[in-house]
Every structure is written in structure tokens, then in C-alpha cells.
DRENMARNU-783128 format. One line per 2 residues: number of its first residue (from 1); their letters; for each residue z, y, x of N, C-alpha, C. Coordinates in pm, 1 decimal, decimal comma, padded with zeros to 6 digits. Layout:
N
NUM) A) Z/Y/X/Z/Y/X/Z/Y/X ~ ...
END
This chain:
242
1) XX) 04159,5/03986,2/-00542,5/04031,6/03915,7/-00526,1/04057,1/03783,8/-00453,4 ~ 04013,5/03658,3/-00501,7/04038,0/03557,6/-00421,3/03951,1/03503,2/-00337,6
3) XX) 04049,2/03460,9/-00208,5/03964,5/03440,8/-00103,3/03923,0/03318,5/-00067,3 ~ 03795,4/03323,5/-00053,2/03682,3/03175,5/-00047,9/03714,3/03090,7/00027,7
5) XX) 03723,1/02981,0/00044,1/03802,1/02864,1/00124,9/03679,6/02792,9/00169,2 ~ 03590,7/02809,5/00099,7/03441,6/02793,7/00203,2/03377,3/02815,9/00296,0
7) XX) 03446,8/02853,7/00420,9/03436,2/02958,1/00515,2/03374,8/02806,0/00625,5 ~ 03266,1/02888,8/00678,0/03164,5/02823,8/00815,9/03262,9/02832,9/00909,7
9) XX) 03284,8/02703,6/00962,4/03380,4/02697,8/01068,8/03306,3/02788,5/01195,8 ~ 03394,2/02791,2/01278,5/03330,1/02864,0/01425,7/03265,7/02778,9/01489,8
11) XX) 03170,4/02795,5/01606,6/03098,5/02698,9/01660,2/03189,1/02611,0/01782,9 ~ 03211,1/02519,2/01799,5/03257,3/02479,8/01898,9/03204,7/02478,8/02049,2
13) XX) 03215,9/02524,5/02125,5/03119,3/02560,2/02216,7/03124,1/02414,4/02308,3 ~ 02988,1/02328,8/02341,7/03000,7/02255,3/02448,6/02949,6/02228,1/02531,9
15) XX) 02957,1/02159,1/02678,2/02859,9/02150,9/02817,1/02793,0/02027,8/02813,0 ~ 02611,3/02109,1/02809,1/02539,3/02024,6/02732,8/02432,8/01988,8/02841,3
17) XX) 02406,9/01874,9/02932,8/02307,0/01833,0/02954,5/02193,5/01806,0/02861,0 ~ 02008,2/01867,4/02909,2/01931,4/01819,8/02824,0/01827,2/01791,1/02931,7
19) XX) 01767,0/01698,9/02886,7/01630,0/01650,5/02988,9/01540,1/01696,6/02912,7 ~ 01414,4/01728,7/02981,3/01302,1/01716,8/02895,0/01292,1/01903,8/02880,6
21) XX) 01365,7/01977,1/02901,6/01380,0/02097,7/02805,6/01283,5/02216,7/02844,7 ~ 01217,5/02170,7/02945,6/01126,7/02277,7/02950,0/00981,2/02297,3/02841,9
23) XX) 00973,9/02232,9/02756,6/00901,3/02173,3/02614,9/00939,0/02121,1/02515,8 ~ 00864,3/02166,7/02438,6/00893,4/02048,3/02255,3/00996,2/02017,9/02231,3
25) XX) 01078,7/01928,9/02236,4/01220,9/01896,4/02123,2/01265,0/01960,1/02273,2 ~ 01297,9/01933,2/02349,7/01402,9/01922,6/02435,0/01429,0/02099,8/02439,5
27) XX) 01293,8/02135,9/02478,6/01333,5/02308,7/02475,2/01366,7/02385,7/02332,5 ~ 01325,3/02346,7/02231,2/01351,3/02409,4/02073,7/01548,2/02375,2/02129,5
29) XX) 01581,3/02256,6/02139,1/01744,5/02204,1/02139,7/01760,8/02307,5/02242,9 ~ 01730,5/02355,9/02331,0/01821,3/02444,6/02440,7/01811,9/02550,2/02375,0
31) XX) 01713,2/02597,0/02309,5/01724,7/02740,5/02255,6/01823,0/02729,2/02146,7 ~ 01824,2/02622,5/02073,3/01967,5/02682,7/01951,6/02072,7/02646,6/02042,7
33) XX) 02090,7/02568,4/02106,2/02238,7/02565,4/02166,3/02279,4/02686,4/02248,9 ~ 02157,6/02714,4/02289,8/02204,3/02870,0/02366,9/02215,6/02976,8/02292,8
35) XX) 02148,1/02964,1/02193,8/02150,9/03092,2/02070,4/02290,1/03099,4/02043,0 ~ 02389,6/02939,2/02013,7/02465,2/02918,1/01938,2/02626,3/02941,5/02047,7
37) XX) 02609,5/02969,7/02168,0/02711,0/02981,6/02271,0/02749,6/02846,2/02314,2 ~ 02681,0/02765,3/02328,6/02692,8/02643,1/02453,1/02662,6/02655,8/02594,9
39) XX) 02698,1/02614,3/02671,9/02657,7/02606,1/02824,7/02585,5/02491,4/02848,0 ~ 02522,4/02536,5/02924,2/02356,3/02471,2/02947,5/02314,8/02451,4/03068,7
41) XX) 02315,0/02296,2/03073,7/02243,4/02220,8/03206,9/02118,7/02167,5/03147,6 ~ 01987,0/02217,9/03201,1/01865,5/02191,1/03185,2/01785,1/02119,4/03306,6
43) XX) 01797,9/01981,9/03297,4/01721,9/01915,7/03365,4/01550,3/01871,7/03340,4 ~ 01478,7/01951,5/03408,6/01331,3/01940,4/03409,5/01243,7/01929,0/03520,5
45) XX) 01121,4/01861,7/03491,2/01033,0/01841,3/03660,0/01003,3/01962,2/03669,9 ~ 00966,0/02069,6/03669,2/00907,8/02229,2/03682,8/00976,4/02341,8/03658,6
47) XX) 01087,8/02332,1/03728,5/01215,8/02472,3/03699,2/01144,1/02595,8/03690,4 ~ 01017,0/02596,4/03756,1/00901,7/02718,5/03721,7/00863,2/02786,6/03641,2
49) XX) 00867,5/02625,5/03525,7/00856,6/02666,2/03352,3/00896,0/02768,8/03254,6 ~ 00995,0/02727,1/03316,8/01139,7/02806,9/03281,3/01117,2/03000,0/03313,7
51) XX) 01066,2/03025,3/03395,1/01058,8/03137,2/03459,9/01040,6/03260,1/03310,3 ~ 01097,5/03297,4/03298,1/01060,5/03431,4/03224,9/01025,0/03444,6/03087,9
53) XX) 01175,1/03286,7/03069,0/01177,9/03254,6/02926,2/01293,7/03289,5/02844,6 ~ 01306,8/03272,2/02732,7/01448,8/03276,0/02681,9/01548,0/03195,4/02762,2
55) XX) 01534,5/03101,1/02811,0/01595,6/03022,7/02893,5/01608,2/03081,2/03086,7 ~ 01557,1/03151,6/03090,2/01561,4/03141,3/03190,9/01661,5/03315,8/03256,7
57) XX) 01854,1/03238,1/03218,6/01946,0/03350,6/03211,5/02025,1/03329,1/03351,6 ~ 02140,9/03405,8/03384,1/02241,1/03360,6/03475,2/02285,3/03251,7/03451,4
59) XX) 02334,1/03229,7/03345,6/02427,6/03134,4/03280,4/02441,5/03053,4/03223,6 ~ 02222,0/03009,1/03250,9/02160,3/02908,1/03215,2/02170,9/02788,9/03386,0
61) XX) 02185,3/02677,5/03391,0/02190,6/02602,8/03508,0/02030,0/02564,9/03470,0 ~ 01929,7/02612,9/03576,9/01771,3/02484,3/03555,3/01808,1/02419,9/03675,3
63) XX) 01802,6/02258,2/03699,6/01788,6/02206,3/03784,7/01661,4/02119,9/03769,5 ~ 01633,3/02103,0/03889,6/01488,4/01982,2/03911,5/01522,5/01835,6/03863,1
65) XX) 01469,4/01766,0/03751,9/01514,0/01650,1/03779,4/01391,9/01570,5/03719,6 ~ 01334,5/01485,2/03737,8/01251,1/01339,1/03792,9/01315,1/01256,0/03688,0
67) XX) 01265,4/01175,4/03546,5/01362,1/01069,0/03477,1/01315,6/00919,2/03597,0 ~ 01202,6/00927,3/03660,1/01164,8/00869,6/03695,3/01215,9/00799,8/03844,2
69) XX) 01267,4/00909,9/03865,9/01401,5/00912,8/03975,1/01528,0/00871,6/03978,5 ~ 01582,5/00730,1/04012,9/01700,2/00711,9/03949,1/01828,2/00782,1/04065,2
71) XX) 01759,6/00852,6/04187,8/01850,6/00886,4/04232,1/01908,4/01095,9/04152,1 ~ 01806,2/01106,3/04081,9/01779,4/01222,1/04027,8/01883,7/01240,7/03914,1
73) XX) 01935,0/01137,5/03854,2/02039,8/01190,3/03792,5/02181,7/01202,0/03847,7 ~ 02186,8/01099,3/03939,2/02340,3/01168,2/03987,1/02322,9/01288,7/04038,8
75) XX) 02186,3/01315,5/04109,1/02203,9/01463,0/04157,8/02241,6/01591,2/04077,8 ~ 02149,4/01558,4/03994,0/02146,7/01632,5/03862,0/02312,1/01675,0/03809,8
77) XX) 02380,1/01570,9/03796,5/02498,6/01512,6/03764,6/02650,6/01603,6/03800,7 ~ 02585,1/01575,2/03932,3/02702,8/01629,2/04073,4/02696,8/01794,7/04044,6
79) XX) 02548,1/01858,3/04031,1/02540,6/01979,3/04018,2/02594,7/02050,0/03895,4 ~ 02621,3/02002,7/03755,9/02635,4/02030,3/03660,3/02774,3/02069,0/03694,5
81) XX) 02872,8/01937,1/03729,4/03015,7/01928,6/03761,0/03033,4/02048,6/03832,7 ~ 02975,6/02070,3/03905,1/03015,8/02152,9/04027,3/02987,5/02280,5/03984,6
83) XX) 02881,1/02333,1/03881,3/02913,8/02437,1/03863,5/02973,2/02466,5/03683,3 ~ 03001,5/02388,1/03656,9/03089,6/02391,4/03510,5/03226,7/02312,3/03485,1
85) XX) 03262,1/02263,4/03588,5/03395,0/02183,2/03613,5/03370,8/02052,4/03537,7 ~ 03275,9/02000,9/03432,5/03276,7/01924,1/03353,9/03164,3/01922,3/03298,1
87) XX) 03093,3/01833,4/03226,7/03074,1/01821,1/03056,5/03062,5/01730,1/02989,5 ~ 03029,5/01742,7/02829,4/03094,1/01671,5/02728,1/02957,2/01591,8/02665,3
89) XX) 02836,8/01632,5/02691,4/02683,8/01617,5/02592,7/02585,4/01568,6/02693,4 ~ 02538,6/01483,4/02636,0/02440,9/01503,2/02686,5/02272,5/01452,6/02621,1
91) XX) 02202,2/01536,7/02587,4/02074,3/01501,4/02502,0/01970,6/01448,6/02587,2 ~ 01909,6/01350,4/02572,6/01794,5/01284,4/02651,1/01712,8/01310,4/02543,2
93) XX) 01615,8/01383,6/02623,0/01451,5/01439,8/02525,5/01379,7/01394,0/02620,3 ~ 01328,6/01361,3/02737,6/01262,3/01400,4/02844,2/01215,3/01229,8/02823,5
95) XX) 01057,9/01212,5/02809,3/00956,6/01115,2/02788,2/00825,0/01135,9/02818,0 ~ 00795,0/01005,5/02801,5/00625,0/01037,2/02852,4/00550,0/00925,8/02754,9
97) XX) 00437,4/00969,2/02676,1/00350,0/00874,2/02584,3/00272,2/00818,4/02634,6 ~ 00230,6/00702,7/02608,6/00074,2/00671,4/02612,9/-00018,1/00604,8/02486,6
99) XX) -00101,5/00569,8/02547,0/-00175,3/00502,8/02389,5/-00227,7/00313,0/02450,4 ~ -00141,0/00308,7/02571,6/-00216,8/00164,3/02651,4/-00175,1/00052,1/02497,5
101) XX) -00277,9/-00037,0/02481,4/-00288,3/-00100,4/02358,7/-00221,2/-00264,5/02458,0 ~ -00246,8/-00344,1/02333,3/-00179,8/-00498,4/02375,7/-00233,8/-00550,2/02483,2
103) XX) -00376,5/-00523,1/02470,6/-00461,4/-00624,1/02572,6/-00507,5/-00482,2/02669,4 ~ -00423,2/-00438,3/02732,1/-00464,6/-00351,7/02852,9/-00554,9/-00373,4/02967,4
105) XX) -00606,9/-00302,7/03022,0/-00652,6/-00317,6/03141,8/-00598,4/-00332,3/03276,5 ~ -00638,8/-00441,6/03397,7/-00569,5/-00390,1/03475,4/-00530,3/-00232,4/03515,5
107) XX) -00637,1/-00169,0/03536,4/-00581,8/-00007,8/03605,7/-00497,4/00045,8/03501,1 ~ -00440,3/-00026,3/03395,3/-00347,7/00052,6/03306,6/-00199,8/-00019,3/03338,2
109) XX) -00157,2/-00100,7/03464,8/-00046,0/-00163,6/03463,3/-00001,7/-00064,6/03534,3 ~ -00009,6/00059,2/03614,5/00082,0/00160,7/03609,8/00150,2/00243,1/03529,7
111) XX) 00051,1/00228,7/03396,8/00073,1/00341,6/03342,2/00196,5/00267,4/03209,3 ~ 00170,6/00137,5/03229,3/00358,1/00080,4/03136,4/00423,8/00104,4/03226,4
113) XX) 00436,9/00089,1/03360,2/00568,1/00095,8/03451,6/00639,7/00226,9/03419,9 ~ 00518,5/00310,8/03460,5/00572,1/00460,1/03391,2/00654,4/00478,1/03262,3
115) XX) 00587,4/00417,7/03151,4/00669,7/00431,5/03013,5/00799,0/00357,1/03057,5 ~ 00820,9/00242,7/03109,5/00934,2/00199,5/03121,1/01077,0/00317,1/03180,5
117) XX) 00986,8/00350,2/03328,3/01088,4/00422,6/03434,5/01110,8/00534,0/03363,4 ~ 01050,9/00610,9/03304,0/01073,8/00769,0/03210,9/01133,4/00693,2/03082,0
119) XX) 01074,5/00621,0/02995,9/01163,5/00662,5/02830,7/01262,1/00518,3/02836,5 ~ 01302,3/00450,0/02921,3/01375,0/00383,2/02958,5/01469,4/00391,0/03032,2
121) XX) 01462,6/00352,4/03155,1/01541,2/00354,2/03283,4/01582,5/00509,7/03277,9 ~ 01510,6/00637,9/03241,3/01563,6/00780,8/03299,7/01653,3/00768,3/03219,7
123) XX) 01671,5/00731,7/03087,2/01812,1/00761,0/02988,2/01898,1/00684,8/03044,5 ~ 01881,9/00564,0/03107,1/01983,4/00412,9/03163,7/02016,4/00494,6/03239,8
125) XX) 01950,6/00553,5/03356,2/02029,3/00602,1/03472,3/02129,6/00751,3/03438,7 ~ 02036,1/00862,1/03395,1/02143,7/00919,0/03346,9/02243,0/00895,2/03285,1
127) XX) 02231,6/00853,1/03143,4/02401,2/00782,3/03112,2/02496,0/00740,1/03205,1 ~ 02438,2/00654,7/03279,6/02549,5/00587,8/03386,8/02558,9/00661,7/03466,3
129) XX) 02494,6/00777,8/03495,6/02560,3/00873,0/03592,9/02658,7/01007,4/03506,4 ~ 02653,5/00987,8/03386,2/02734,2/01134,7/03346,0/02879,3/01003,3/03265,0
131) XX) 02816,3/00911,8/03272,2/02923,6/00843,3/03156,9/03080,1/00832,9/03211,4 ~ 03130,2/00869,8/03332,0/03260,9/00919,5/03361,0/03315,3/01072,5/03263,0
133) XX) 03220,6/01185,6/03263,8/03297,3/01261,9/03233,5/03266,4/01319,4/03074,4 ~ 03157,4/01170,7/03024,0/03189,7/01197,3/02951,1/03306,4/01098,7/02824,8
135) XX) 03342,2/01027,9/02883,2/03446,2/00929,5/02852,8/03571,5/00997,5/02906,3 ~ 03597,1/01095,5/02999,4/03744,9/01146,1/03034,0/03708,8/01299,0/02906,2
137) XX) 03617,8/01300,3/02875,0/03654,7/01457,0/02741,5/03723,9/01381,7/02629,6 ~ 03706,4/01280,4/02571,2/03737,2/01204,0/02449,5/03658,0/01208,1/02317,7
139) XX) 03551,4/01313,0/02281,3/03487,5/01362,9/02228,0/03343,4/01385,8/02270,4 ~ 03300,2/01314,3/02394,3/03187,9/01302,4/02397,5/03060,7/01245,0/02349,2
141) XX) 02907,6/01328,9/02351,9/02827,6/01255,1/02275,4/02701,1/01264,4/02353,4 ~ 02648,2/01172,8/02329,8/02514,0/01170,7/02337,7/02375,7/01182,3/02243,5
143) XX) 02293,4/01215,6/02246,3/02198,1/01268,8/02161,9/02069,0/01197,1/02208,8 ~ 02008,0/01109,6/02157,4/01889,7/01023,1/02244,2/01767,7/01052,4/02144,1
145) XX) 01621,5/01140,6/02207,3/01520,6/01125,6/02114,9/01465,7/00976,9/02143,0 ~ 01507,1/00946,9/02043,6/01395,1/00765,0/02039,9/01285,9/00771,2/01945,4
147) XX) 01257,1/00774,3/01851,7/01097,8/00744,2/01791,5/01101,5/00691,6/01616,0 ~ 01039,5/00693,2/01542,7/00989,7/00608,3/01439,4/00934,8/00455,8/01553,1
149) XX) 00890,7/00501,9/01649,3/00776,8/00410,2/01737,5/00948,3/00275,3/01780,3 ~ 01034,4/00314,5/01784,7/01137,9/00270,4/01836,4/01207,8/00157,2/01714,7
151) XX) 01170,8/00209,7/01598,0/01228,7/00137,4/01493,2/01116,2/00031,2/01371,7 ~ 00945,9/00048,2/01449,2/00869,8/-00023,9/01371,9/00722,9/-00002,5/01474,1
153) XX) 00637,2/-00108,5/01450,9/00518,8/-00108,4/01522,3/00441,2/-00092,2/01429,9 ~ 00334,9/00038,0/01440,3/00260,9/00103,8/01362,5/00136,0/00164,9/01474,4
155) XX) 00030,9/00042,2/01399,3/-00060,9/00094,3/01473,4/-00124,4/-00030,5/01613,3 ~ -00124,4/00045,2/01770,9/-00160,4/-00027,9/01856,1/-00144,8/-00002,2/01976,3
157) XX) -00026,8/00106,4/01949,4/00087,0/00186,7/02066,6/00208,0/00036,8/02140,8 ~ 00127,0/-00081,6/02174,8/00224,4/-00130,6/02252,6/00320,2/-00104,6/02338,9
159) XX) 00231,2/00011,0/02449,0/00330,1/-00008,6/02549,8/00440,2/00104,3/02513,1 ~ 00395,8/00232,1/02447,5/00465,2/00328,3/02416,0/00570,0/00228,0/02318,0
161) XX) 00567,0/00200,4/02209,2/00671,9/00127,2/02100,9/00688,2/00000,6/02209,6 ~ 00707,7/-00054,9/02265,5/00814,0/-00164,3/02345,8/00878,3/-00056,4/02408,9
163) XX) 00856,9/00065,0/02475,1/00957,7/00107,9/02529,2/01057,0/00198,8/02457,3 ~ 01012,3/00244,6/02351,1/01095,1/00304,5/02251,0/01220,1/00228,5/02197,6
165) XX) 01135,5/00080,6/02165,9/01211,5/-00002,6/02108,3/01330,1/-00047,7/02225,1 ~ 01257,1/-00081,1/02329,1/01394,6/-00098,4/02414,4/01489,9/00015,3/02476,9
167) XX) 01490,2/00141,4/02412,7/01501,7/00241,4/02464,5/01641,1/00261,1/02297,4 ~ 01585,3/00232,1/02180,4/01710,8/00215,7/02093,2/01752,2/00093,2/02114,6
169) XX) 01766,9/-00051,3/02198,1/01842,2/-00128,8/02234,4/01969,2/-00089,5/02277,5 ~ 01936,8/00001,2/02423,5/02019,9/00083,8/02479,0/02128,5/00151,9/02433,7
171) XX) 02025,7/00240,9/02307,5/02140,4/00309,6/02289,3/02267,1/00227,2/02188,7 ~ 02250,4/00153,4/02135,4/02307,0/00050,5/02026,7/02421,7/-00014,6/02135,0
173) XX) 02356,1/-00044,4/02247,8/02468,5/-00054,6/02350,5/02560,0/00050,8/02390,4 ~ 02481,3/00159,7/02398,8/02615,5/00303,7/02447,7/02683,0/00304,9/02368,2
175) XX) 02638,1/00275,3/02244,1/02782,8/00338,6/02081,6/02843,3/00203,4/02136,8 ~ 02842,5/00051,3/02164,3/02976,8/-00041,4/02184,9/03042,5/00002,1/02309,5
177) XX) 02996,8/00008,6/02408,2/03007,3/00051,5/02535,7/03157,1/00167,2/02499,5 ~ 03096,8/00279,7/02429,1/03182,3/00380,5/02461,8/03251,6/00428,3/02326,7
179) XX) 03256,0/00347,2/02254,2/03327,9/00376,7/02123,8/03498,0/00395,4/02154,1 ~ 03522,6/00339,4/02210,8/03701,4/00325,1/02219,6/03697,7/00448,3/02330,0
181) XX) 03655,8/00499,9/02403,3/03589,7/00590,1/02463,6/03598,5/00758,3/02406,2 ~ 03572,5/00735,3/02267,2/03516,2/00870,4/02212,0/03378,0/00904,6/02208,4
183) XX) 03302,2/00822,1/02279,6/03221,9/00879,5/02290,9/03082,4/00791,7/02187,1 ~ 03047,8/00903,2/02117,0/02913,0/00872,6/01975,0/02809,4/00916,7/02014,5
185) XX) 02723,2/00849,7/01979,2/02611,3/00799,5/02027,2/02490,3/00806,9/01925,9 ~ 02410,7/00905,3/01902,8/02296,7/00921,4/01799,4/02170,3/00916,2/01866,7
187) XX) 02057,8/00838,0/01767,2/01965,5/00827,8/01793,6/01903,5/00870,8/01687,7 ~ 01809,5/00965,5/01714,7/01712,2/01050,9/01658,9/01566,5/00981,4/01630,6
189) XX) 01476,9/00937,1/01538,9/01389,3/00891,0/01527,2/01309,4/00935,4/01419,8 ~ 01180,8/01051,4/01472,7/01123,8/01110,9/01426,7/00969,4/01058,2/01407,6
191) XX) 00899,4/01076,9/01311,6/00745,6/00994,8/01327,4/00706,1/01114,9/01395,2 ~ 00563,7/01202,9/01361,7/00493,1/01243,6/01427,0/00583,1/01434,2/01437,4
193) XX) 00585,7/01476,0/01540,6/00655,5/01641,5/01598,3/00552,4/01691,5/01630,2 ~ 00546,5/01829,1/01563,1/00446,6/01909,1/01634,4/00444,2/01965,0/01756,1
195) XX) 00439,8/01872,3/01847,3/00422,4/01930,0/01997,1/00333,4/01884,9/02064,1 ~ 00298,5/01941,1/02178,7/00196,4/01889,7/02268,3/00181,0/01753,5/02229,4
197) XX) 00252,5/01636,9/02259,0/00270,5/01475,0/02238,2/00146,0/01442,2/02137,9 ~ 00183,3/01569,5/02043,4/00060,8/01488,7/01893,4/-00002,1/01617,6/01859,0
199) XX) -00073,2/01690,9/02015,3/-00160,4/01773,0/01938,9/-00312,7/01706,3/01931,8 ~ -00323,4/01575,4/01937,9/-00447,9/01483,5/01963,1/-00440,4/01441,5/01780,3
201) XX) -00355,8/01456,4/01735,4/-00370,5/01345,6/01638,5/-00436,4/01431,4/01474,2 ~ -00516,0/01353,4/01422,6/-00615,3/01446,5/01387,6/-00574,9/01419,3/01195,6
203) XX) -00464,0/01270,9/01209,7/-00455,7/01181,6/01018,6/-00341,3/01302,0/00973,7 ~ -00291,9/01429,1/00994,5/-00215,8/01515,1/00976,4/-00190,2/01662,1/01006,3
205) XX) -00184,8/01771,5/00901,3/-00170,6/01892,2/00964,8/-00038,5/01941,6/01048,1 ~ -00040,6/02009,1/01167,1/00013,6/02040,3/01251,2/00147,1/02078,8/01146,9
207) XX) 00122,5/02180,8/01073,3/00238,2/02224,6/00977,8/00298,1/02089,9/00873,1 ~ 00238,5/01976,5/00867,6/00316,6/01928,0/00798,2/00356,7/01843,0/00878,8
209) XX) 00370,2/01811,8/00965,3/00479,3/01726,5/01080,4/00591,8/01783,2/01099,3 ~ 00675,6/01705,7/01159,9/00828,3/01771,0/01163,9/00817,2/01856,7/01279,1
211) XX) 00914,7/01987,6/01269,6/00869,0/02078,7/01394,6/00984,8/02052,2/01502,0 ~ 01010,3/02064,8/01617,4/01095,2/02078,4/01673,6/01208,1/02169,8/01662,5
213) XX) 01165,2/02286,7/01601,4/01299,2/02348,6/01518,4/01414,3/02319,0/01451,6 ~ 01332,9/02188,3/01397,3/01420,1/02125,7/01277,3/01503,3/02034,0/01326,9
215) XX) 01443,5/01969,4/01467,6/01505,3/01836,3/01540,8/01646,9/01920,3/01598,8 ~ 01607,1/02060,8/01648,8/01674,2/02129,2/01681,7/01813,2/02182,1/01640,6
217) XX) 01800,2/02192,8/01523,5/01906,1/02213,8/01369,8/01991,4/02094,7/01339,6 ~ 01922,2/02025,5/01351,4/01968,7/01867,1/01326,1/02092,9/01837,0/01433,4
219) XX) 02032,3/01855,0/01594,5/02124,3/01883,5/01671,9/02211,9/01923,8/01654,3 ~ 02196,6/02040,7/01665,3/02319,4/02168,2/01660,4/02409,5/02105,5/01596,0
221) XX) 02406,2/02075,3/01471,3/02468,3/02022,4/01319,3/02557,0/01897,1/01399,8 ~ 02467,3/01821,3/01494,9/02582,7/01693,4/01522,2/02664,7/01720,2/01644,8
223) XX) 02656,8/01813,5/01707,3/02754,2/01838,4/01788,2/02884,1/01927,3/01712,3 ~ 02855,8/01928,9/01578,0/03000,8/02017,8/01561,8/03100,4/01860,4/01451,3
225) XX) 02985,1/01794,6/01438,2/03120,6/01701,6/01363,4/03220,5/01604,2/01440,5 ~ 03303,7/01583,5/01344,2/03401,1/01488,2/01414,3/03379,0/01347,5/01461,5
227) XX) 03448,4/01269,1/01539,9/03419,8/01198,6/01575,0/03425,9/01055,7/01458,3 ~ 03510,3/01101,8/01349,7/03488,6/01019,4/01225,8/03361,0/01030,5/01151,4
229) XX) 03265,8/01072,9/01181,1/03109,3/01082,8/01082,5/02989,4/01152,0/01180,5 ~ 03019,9/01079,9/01324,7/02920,3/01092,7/01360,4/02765,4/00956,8/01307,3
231) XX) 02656,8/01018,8/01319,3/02581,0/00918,7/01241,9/02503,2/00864,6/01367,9 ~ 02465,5/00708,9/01376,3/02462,8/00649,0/01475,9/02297,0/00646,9/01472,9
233) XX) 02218,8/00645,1/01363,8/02096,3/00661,6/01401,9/02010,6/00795,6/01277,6 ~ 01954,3/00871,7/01309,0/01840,2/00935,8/01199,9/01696,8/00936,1/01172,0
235) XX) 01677,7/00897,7/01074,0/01477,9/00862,0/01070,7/01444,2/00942,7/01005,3 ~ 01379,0/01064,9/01080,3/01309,9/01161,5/01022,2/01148,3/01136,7/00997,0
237) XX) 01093,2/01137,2/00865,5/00960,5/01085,4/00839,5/00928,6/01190,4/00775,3 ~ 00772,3/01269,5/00847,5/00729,3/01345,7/00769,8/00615,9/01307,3/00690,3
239) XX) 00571,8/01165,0/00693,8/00519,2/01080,7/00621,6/00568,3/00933,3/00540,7 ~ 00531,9/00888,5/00470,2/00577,1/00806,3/00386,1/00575,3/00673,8/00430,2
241) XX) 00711,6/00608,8/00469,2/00717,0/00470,1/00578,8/00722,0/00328,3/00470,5 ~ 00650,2/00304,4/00470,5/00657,7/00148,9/00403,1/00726,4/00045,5/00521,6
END
């Protein structure tokens, strides 16, 4: 009988920072990576969340972390090292929306600072706090949720899409930054996810948006390829983009 040469490689197991993961993309991504035998640093504001979830094992790390905090990721950082000797990943999910339009109000100039310091600055600072170890693995990656909102202005989501958009600036910088490095750099850009974020939005059924399952899969899938075909950006549209 001859034997199939089609055979599913084994999973590569790796040490995966994720922000954001106590919800929506960020938590769907911890559950397959944990399903799948990765080790897991889960950085979230409410380690509480977590309480008495699939996630919430020995051999799961939850730490507290703030994107908004730039001293919050080295902390974050230091703790991972210290209790995993290393790691190699790291996924930034962890954001905050709004709907502040062009011509805002004053009492709404907090609420861009915010979009800036969370879907901006929290990915800037983390990177630069994990980007030692993950430039000494040789094979390191990063995983950035950025947006449809990141790659086109649709609509009257200013402040949310300027920070998206400068948020895939960034990452366009990490892939030069750390290419000789090893280290690849994907940006994920999904239109509307069925999660909390767009349970307001009324032009689409919940089931036909992309689910976080799928963002999830998608994941999984790019942490096992090589460093020759990693893909530098993905536009997932569950609607039709002119």
C-alpha cells in the first residue's frame, strides 16, 4: 500500500504574546493557539476576565497590561521572559473604537488621544519592548490586527481610520526594521468582525461578518510558515470593497 506524502506537518509550538485577549479576535487567537500547544502570555486590562475560562490554566501566564501604558509593556515583557526564558510572537489585538467624526467636538479631544495611545502607541511600545527577543529567535513574528479602516476611509470614522492608518504605517516599518532580523511582520485587515466592536452596526447580519474564529485560523496558519512566504499584509472583506 503506498504511503501518502501528504502528511500535516506537526505543529510547531511557539511563545506567544497577545494583547487584547480577554475578547473578540484577541481571545478566539488564544484559544486556538492553546488548543494547538503554544505557550501563552496574555496581556489584558481585567485578568478577572479570564477567571473560569478556557483560558484561565496553570500554564496559561494572564498578566495586567494597560496599551495605554507605555510603561506596561516592558512590564508585561520582563514577566513573560522570566517565566518562559524567552519568546518568539507576538500578536497585538488589543484596541479601542470610536465613531468621533472630522469636525469633532471639543469634549471629544480626549477621546482621539485615546485612539492614538491604545491602537497606536500600545503596539509602538510593545514592539520596542519585546523586539530584543524577538530578533535573537531568528524566526520571529509579529501579528498586528489593523483594519479595512487602516487601508481606506469609508464612511466618517476619522479619528478611528487615522489611527488605523497610522497604526499600518508602523507596521510597514517593523517588516524594514526587522527583516534582516528574521523577523515578519503581518498585518491583518478585516472590515466588519462579529464582536462586541460591531454589535451596534445594524447595514449587516451578525453571521455574515467575519467571525473571530476565522481571524483565529488565519493565525494559527501564519505562525507555522516559513520565513520565505510569510504574507506582509491580509484584507479580509466580508463585504464587497470598491
Amino acid at each position: 500500500m503506498p504511503v501518502s506524502t501528504n502528511l500535516t506537518p506537526p505543529i510547531q509550538a511557539r511563545t506567544v504574546l497577545i494583547s487584547g485577549a480577554s475578547r473578540g479576535i484577541g481571545r478566539a487567537i488564544a484559544e486556538q493557539l492553546l488548543a494547538q500547544g503554544h505557550r501563552l502570555s496574555l496581556g489584558v486590562r481585567r485578568p478577572e476576565d479570564l477567571v473560569d475560562t478556557v483560558l484561565d490554566r496553570p500554564d496559561v501566564q494572564v498578566h495586567p497590561y494597560e496599551a495605554s501604558d507605555p510603561a506596561a509593556a516592558q512590564t508585561w515583557v520582563d514577566a513573560a521572559v522570566a517565566r518562559y526564558g524567552g519568546f518568539d510572537t507576538v500578536v497585538h489585538s488589543a484596541a479601542v473604537f470610536s465613531r468621533v467624526p472630522l469636525l469633532f467636538e471639543a469634549s471629544q479631544v480626549g477621546e482621539i488621544e485615546q485612539l492614538w495611545q491604545v491602537n497606536v502607541m500600545g503596539p509602538w511600545w510593545l514592539t520596542r519592548a519585546a523586539w530584543p527577543h524577538l530578533a535573537a529567535h531568528g524566526q520571529g513574528r509579529l501579528v498586528v490586527l489593523v483594519s479595512m479602516s487602516g487601508k481606506r476611509s469609508k464612511g466618517r470614522l476619522a479619528g478611528y481610520t487615522a489611527s488605523k492608518f497610522a497604526l499600518m504605517g508602523l507596521c510597514q516599518t517593523m517588516r524594514n526594521e526587522g527583516w534582516d532580523q528574521g523577523i515578519r511582520v503581518t498585518a491583518i485587515c478585516p472590515s466588519w468582525v462579529n464582536t462586541d466592536m460591531a454589535a451596534a452596526v445594524q447595514a449587516m447580519p451578525a453571521e455574515a461578518m467575519t467571525q473571530p474564529g476565522d481571524i483565529a485560523a488565519i493565525t494559527s496558519q501564519l505562525l507555522q510558515l516559513p520565513n520565505s512566504c510569510v504574507p506582509f499584509e491580509l484584507a479580509l472583506s466580508c463585504n464587497l470593497e470598491m
